[in-house]
N, C-alpha and C positions, 0 to 999 in steps of 0.2 A: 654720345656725350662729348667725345674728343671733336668732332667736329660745329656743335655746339660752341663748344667754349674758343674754338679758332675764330669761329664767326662774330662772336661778340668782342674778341681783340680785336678784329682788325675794324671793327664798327666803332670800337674808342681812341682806338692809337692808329694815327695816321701811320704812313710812310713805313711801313712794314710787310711783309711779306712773307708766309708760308711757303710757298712754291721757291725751291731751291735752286731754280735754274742759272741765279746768277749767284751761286755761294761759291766754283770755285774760280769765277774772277776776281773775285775777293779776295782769296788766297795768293794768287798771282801777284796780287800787286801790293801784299803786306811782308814784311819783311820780319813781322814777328808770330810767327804761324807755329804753334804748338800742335803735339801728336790729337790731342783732346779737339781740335779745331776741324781735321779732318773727316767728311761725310761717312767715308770707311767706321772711321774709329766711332763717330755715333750710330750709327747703322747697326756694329756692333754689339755698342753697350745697350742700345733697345732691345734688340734682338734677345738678349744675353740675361735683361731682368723683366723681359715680356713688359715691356712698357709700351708707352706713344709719342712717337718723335712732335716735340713742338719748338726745333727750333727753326730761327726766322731768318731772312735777311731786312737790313735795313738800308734804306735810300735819304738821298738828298738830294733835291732839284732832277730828282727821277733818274737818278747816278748810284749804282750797291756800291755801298760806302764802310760799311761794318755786316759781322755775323754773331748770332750769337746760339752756342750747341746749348739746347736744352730739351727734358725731357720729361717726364713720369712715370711713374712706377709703383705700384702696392706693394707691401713687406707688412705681412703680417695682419693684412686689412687695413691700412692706413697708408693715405697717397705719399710719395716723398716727390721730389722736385728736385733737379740735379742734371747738371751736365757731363756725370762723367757716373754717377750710381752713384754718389756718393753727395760730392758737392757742385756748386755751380764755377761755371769755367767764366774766368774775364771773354767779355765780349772779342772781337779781331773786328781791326779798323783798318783800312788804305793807307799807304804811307803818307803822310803830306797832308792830314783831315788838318780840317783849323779845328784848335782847340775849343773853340765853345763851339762847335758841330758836335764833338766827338761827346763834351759832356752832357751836351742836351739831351743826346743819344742813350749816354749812360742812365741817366735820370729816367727816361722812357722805359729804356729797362728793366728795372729799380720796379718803377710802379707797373709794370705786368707781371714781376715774378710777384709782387703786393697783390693785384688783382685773381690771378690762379692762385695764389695759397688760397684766399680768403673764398674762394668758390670751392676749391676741395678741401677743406678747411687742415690743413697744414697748419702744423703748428710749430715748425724749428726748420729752419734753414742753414744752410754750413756753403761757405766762401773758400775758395780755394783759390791765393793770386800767386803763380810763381814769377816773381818779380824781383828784381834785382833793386827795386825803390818801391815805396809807399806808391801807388798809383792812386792818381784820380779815381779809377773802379773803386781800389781797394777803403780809402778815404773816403767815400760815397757812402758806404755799407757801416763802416765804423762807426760814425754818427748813430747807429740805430739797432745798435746791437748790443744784447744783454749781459751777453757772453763770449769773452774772448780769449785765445789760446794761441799765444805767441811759441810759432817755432821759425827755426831757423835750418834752413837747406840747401847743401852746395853743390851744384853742379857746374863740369868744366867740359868746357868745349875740347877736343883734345886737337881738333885740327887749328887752332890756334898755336901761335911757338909760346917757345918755354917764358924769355920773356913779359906776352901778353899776357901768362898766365898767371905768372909772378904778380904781376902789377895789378891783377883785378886779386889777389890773394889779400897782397895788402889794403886794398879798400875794403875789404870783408873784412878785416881784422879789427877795423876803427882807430887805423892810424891819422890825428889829426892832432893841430897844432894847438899848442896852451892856450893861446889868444881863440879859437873857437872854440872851446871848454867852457871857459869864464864868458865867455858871451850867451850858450846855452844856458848856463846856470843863470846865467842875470834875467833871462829873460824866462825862466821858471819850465826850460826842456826837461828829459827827463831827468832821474838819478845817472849816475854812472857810480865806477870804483873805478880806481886807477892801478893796472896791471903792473908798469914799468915805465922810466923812461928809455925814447930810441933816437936813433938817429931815421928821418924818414925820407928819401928819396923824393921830393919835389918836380912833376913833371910838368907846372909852370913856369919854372924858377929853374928850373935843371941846375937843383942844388940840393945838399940833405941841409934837413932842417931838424932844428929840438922839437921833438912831441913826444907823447906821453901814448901807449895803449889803454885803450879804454875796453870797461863792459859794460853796458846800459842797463841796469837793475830792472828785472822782471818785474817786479812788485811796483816798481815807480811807472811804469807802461801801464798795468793792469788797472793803478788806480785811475789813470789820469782817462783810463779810455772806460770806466764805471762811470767818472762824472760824466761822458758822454752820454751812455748810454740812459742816464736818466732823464737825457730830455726828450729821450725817445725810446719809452719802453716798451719794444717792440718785442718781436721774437725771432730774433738772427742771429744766429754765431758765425764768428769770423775765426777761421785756422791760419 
């Protein structure tokens, strides 16, 4: 069955590839390589819920350009889909992919994990981006998803100094300035509430400037990302 269905992807979707021989030059030359990306760690998690590895690599101009860990699994008689047993892991690209490479790529993606739901009739998908911004992947999925469950997750490099770690603290915090406030609102971003005003360290301006903490209201996300999802009532959840 599983090789069945490898057969008929790679008869739809060009420029991919089952045969992992070039997945970890891939890794070599990306600089954003999560533990979920390594052959080990899917080896693993197959291994671990008696599934069948179907992840790929992908090419451009006959160059492995991106990977992407995925896989299958029964739970309870019913197939699930996931790169890590649970949810699907963002693709890993080459450092320096041109960005419509990398989304075109994305997209092809998109419509294979569409193609195997709909052949083992799946019915709920779950998105896992650890991501430090809204990614292209993650904004790809969002469009088309019924159900969404905003969390928030911090992790620190600790071989970073104290400093560097400081100053990604305060971007996590949503220190910004009143003038990009009133600009989001004008242009109908989300909600926010306003925490406090601070003084915030400016490191284009190597200056502290007036700005306000902010918290971007749950509820204001959730609605704005329901109008989404109804223009594509599919069946995906995004975490």
């Amino acid at each position: 069955m599983v090789e069945v269905l490898k057969n008929n992807i790679t008869h739809d979707f060009d420029n991919i590839c089952f045969n992992l021989v070039d997945w970890d030059a891939v890794l070599k030359d990306s600089s954003e390589v999560l533990i979920f990306h390594l052959k080990s760690t899917i080896e693993f998690s197959v291994s671990y819920h008696k599934g069948e590895n179907l992840s790929f690599v992908l090419y451009d101009h006959n160059k492995a350009v991106g990977v992407f860990p995925l896989f299958i699994h029964k739970n309870e008689g019913y197939w699930l889909i996931s790169g890590d047993g649970e949810n699907l892991i963002r693709p890993l690209f080459i450092d320096g992919i041109a960005r419509k490479v990398k989304k075109r790529l994305e997209k092809k993606i998109l419509s294979i994990v569409y193609f195997i739901s709909n052949q083992l009739k799946i019915k709920k998908v779950k998105l896992f981006d650890a991501n430090m911004v809204l990614s292209s992947w993650y904004m790809l999925w969002l469009g088309r998803a019924n159900n969404i469950f905003v969390t928030h997750q911090l992790a620190i490099d600790l071989k970073l100094t104290i400093d560097v770690i400081k100053l990604g603290l305060e971007k996590c915090w949503g220190l910004v300035s009143k003038e990009n406030i009133e600009m989001r609102l004008t242009n109908n971003y989300f909600g926010y509430k306003e925490i406090g005003p601070v003084k915030h360290y400016s490191t284009k301006t190597n200056k502290y400037i007036d700005a306000i903490k902010i918290e971007f209201h749950k509820d204001d996300w959730l609605i704005r990302a329901e109008n989404l999802s109804k223009k594509h009532p599919d069946f995906f959840q995004i975490t």
